[in-house]
VOGU-3710 file (C-alpha; in Angstrom, 3 decimals, decimal comma):
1> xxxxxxxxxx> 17,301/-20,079/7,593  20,001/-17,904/5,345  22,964/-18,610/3,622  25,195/-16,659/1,916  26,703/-17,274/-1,487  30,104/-16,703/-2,719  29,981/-12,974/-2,855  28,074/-12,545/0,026  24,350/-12,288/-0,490  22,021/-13,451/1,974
11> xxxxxxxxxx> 18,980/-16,101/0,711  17,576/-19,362/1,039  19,299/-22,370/-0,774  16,980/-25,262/-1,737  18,463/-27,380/0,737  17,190/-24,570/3,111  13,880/-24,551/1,418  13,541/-28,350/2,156  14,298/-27,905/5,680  11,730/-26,284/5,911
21> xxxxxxxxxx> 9,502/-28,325/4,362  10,399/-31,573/7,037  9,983/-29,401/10,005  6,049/-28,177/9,030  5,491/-30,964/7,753  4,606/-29,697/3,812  5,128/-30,887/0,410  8,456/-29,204/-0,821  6,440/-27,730/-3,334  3,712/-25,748/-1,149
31> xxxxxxxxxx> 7,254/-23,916/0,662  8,715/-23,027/-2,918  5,010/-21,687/-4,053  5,180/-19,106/-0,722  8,740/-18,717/-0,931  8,251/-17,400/-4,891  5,445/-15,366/-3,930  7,553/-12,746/-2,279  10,311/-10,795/-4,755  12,622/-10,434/-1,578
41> xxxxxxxxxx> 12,878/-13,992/-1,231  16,484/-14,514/-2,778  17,614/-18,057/-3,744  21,926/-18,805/-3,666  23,881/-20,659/-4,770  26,364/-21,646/-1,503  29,675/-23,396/-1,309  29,478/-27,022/0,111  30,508/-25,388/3,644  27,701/-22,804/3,748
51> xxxxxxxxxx> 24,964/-25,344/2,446  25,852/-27,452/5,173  24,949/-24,656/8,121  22,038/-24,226/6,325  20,744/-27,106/8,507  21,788/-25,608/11,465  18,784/-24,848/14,162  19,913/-21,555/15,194  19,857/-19,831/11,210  17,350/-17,622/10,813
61> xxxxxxxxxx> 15,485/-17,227/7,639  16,119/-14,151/6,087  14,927/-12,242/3,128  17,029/-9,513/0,939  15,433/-6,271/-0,136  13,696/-6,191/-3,542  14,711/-3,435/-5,997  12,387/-0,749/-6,736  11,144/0,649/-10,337  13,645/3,460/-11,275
71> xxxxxxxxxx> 11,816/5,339/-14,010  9,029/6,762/-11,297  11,576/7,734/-8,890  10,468/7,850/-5,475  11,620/7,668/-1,717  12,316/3,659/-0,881  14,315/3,651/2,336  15,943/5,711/4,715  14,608/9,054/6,659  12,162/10,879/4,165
81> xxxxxxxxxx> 13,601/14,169/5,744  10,666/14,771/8,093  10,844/15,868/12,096  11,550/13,061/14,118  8,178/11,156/15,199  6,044/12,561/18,528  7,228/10,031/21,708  4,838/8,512/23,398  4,714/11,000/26,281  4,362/13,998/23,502
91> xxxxxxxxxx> 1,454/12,074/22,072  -0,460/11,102/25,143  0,050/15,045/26,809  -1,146/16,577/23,449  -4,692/13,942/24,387  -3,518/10,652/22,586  -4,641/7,602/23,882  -7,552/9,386/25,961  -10,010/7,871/23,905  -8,913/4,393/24,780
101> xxxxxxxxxx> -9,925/5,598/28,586  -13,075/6,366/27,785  -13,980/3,514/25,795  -13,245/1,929/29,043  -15,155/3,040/31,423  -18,195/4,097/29,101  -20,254/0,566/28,330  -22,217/3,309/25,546  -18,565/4,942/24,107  -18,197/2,196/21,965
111> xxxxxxxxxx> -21,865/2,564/19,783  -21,738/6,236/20,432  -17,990/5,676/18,409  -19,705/3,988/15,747  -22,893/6,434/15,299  -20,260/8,727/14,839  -18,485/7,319/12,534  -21,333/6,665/10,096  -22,693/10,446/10,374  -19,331/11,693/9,329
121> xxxxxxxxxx> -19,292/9,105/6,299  -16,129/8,468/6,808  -14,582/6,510/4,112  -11,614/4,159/3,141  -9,093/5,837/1,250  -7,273/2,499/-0,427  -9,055/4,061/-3,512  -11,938/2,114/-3,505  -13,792/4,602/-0,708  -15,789/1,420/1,160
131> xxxxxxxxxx> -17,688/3,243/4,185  -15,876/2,408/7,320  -18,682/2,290/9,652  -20,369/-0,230/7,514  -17,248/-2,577/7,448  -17,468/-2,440/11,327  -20,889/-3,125/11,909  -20,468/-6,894/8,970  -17,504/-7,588/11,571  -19,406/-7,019/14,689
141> xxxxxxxxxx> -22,459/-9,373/12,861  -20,341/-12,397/11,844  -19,506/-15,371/14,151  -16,265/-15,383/15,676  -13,380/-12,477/17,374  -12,763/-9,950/14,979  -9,130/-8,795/13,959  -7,568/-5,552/12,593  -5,050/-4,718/9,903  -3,238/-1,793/9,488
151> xxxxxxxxxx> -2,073/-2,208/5,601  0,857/0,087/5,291  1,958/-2,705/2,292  2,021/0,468/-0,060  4,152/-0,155/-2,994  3,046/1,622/-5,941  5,690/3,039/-8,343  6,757/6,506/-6,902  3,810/6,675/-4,173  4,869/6,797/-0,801
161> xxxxxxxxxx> 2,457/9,192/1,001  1,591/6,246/4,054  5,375/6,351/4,701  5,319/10,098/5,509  2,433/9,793/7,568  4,073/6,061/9,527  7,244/7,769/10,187  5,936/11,050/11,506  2,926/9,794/13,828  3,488/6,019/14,908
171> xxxxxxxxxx> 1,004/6,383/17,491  -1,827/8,264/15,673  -1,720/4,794/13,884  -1,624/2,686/16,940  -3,957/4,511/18,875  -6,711/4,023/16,104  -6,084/0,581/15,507  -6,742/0,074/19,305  -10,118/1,841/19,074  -11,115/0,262/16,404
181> xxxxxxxxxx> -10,460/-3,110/18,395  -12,574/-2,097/21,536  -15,559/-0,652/19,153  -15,585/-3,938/16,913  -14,417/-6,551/19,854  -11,394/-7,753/18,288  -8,518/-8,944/20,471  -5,538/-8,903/17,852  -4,174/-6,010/15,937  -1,801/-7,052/13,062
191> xxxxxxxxxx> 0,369/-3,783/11,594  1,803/-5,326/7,885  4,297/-2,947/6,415  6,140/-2,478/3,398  8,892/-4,876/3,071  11,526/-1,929/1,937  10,425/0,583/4,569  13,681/-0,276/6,977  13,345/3,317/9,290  8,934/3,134/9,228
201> xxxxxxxxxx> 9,797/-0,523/10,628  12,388/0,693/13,339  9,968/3,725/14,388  6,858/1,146/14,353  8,744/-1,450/16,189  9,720/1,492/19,531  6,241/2,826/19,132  4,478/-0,862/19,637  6,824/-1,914/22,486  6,070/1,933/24,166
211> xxxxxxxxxx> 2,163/1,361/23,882  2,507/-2,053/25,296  4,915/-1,426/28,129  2,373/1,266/28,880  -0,320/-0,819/29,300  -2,527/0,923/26,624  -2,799/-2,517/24,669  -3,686/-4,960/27,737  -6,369/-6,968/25,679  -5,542/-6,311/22,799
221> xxxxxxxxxx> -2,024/-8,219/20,908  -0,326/-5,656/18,688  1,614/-7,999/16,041  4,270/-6,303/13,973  4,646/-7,874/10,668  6,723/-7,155/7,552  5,756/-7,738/4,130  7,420/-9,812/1,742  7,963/-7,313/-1,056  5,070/-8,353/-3,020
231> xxxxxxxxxx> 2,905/-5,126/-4,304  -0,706/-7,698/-4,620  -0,680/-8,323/-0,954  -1,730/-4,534/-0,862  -5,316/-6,234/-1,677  -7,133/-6,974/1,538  -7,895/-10,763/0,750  -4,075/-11,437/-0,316  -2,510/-9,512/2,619  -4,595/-12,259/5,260
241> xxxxxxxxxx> -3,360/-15,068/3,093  0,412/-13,496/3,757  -0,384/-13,369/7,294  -1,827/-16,698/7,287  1,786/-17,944/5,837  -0,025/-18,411/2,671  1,348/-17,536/-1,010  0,213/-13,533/-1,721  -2,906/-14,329/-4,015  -6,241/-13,027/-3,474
251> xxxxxxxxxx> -9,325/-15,442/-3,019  -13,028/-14,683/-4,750  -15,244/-12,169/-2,612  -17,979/-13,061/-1,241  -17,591/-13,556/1,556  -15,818/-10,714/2,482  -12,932/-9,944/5,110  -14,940/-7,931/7,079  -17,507/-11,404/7,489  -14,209/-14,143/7,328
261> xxxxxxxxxx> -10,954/-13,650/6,651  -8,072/-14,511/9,075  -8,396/-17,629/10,077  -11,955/-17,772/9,406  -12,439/-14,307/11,801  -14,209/-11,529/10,876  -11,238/-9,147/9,558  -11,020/-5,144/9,333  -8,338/-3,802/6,726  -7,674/-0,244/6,362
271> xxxxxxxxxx> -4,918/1,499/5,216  -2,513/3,958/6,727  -4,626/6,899/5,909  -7,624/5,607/6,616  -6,719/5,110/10,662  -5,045/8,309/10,759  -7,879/10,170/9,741  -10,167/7,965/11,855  -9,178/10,320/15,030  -11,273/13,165/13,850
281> xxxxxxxxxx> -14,218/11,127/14,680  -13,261/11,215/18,468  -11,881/14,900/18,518  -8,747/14,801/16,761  -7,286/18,213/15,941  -4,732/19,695/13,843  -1,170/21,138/15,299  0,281/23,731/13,142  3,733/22,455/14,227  3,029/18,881/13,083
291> xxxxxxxxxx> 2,398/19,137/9,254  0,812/15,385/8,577  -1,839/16,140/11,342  -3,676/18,752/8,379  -5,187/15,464/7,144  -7,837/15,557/10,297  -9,317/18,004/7,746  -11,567/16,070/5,062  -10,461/18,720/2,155  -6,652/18,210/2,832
301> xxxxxxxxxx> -5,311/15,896/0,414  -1,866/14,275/0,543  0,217/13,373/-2,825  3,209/11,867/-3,470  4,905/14,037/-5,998  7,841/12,759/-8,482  9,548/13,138/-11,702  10,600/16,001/-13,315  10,106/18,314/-10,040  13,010/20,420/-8,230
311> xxxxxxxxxx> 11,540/19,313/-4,426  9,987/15,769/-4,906  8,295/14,134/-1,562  5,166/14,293/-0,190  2,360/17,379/-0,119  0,237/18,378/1,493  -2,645/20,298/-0,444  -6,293/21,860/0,506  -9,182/22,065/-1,900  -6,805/21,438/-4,835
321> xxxxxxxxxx> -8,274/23,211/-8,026  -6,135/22,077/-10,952  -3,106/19,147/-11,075  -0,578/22,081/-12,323  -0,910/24,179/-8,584  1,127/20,934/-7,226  3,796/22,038/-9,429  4,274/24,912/-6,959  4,255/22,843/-3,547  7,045/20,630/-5,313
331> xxxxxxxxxx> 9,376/23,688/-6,119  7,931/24,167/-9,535  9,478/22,137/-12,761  12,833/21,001/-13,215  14,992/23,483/-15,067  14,657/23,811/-18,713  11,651/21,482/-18,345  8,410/22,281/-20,094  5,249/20,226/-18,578  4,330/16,912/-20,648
341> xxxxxxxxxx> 1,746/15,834/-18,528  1,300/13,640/-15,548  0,214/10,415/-14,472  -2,307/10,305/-11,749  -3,193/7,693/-9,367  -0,506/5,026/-9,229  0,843/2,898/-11,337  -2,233/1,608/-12,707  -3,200/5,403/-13,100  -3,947/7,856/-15,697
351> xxxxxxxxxx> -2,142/9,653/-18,000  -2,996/13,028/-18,291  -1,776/15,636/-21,039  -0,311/19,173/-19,951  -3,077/20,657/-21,370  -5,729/19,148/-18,985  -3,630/19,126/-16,272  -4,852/23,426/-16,549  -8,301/22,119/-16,353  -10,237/22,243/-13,264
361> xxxxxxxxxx> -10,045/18,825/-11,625  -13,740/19,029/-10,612  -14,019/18,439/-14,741  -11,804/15,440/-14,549  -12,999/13,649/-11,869  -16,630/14,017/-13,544  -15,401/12,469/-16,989  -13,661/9,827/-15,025  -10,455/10,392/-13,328  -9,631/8,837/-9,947
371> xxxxxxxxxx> -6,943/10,095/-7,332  -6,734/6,946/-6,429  -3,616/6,294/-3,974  -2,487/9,753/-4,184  0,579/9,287/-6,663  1,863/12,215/-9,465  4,583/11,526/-11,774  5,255/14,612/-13,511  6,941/14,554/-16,976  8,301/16,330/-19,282
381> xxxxxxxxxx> 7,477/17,366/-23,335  10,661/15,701/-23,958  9,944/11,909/-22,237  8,853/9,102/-23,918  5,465/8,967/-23,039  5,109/5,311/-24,473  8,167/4,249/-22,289  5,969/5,429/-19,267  3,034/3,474/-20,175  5,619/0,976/-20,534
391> xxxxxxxxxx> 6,822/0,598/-17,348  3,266/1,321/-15,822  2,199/-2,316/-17,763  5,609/-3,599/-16,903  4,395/-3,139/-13,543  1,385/-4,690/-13,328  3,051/-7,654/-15,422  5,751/-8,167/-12,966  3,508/-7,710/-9,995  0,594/-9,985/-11,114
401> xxxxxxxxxx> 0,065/-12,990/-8,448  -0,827/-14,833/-11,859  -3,648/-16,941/-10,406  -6,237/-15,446/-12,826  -5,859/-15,551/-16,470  -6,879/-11,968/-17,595  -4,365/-10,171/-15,331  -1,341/-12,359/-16,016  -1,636/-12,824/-19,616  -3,334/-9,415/-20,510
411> xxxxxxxxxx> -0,636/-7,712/-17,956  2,304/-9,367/-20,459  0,459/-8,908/-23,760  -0,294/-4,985/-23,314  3,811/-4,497/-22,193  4,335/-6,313/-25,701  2,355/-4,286/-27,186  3,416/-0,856/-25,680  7,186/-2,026/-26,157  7,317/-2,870/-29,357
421> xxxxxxxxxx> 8,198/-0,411/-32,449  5,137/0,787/-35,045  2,103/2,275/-34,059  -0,023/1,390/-31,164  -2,385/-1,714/-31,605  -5,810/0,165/-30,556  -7,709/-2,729/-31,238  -5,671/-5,364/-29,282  -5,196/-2,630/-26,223  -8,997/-2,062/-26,330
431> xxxxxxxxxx> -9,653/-6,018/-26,163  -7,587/-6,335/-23,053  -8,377/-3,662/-21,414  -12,184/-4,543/-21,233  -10,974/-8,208/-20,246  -9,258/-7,226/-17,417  -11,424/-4,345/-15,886  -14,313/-7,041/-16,188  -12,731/-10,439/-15,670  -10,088/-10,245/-13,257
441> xxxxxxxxxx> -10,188/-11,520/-9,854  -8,694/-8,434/-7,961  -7,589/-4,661/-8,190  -4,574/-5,053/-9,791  -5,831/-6,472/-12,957  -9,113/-4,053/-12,984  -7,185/-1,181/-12,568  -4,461/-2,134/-15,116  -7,484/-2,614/-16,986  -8,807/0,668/-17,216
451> xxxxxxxxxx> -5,073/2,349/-16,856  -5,053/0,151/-20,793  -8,647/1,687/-21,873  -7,222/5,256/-21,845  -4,552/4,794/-23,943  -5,809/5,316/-27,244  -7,551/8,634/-26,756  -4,658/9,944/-24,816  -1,644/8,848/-28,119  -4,291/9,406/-30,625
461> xxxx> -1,367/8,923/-33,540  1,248/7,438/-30,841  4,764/7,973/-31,066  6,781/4,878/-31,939
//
């Protein structure tokens, strides 16, 4: 149900809210904890007329979009400037969708798949690098139908490299999904995307009635679902609990997804990525006219680059050798900009100087940096780098589900600490940091966690 308040916003009123409540049959109080899960959930205030149709049968309930962080920059909505996406004809003539055939008809395809799959070691790449194969093989043990999940919820601060690849090759996506249903046995395929990705949902929404109009689905039910805005329901246990109509908030592992998760099934979440690069495992080549289609090679990485660059957007990069050659891909700096430094990984990333971004990344990586989800904010000698680990806690403050205590109240207590004048509290920013890498119940907090444990090597005598 939606209303609209005096200057025209759509939300739900309360009256709406408890509506809702007497037609599922819930305490008021378990719809307001879903409803306040999701940031694009927006509560009015109506006029007397337009709380009064919110009781009428035919309203829909709609959401408005959430606003995104500023600071990182980053592409939100709208075209990201790429070719328009292969139709389905283009995709199944270039050998899409064969695979699906020979699943089919070949009782031993489906093991054969999965032997394959293994050999290559192909891995997640969430940022957490689970081996696929062995995700497959805990669904296909556990009691009950397995389901997929394609999580496209991506929704770190300036990262938006599973966009580029959604709204370039739909059915790259689709067509995995599908095989990864007939290899595991799973009769429902759930696609969750980013609440704010408008044209990935329009492109995702043809491509899913084209595959199922063509019959490629049959047994399989290809559910289209948008998120609620919410960045936690990026983690695997949270995202079921969305689908399940539950608030976002994750649940203790064991047991895992893979052994019970929707509805009690055995349930296989990957990301974006991961599917599209599943498709080398059954043949899957390159096309030198469709850039995204590079990452069928294992040493092609793709970044989303931001900040003080001339061409921001997503790259493409081979065997990358030190963080400063993406400066060239993106157009090179800004102008008059001298190179600050970077963060890598996300929000919850790391910051590195400009110094080591001149280092060989093989040297990183071995004292501890992580790509994780692809994202590079570059910035400049003359930003505040304390405002930027600012907003990077303010994130993971604002984001936090706040079901455990280390992530909600170390989240808020380290964007105290980082906003407030005087020098850095080492001591208090070391304390929390080990608390919430160790103690909290999901990603976010961990990784906010160990974004907080490199801060005071990286200030050293930090800048008020």
């Amino acid at each position: 149900m939606d209303v609209r308040d005096a200057k025209g916003g759509i939300g739900i009123s309360k009256s709406g809210l408890m509506f809702l409540a007497e037609q599922l049959r819930l305490y008021p109080a378990e719809v307001y904890e879903v409803a306040t899960t999701y940031p694009s959930t927006k509560f009015v205030s109506p006029t007397p007329a337009v709380e009064k149709a919110a009781t009428d049968l035919d309203s829909e309930w709609r959401v408005a979009p959430a606003k995104s962080a500023s600071f990182f920059g980053g592409l939100v909505d709208g075209s990201n400037g790429s070719t328009p996406p292969r139709s389905l004809a283009d995709y199944r003539e270039s050998g899409g969708y064969e695979i699906l055939h020979i699943l089919k008809s070949d009782p031993t395809a489906a093991d054969d798949l999965m032997q394959k799959v293994a050999a290559l070691n192909l891995k997640g790449r969430a940022g957490a690098g689970f081996p696929v194969a062995r995700k497959w093989k805990q669904a296909k043990r556990s009691a009950g139908t397995p389901v997929v999940v394609v999580n496209g919820n991506e929704g770190e601060l300036g990262v938006f490299k599973d966009r580029f690849i959604l709204e370039n090759e739909p059915h790259a996506i689709i067509e995995a999904a599908l095989v990864v249903a007939h290899v595991t046995g799973a009769d429902h395929v759930f696609i969750y995307l980013q609440d704010e990705y408008k044209f990935a949902q329009s492109i995702f929404a043809k491509a899913v009635a084209e595959t199922m109009q063509a019959g490629l689905a049959e047994t399989v039910t290809l559910d289209l679902r948008r998120s609620g805005g919410a960045y936690i329901c990026g983690e695997e246990t949270t995202l079921i609990a969305s689908l399940e109509g539950r608030a976002g908030r994750p649940t203790e592992r064991p047991p895992y997804p893979s052994e019970m998760g929707y509805k009690g099934r055995p349930t296989i979440v990957h990301n974006v990525e991961t599917f599209f690069r599943l498709r080398r495992a059954w043949g899957a080549q390159s096309d030198v006219e469709i850039p995204v289609s590079r990452l069928l090679d294992p040493n092609t990485s793709l970044f989303s680059v931001t900040g003080r660059v001339r061409n921001p957007g997503p790259k493409l990069m081979s065997n990358l050798l030190r963080l400063v050659d993406l400066l060239d891909l993106a157009g090179g700096l800004s102008r008059g900009v001298e190179l600050g430094g970077m963060v890598v990984g996300g929000s919850c990333g790391t910051l590195i100087s400009a110094v080591d971004c001149e280092r060989p990344l093989p040297d990183l990586v071995q004292n501890g940096l992580t790509l994780g989800t692809g994202g590079v904010f570059v910035f400049s000698s003359k930003d505040d780098r304390r405002a930027i680990a600012f907003e990077m806690a303010a994130f993971a403050a604002r984001e936090s589900c706040g079901k455990c205590g280390p992530c909600r109240i170390g989240s808020k207590k380290a964007m105290e600490t980082l906003v407030s004048n005087g020098p850095l509290d080492t001591v208090l920013i070391d304390e929390l940091s080990t608390v919430m890498a160790e103690a909290s119940l999901c990603g976010l907090g961990r990784n906010a966690g160990r974004f907080l444990k490199t801060l005071p090597s990286y200030f050293g005598d930090p800048q008020p």
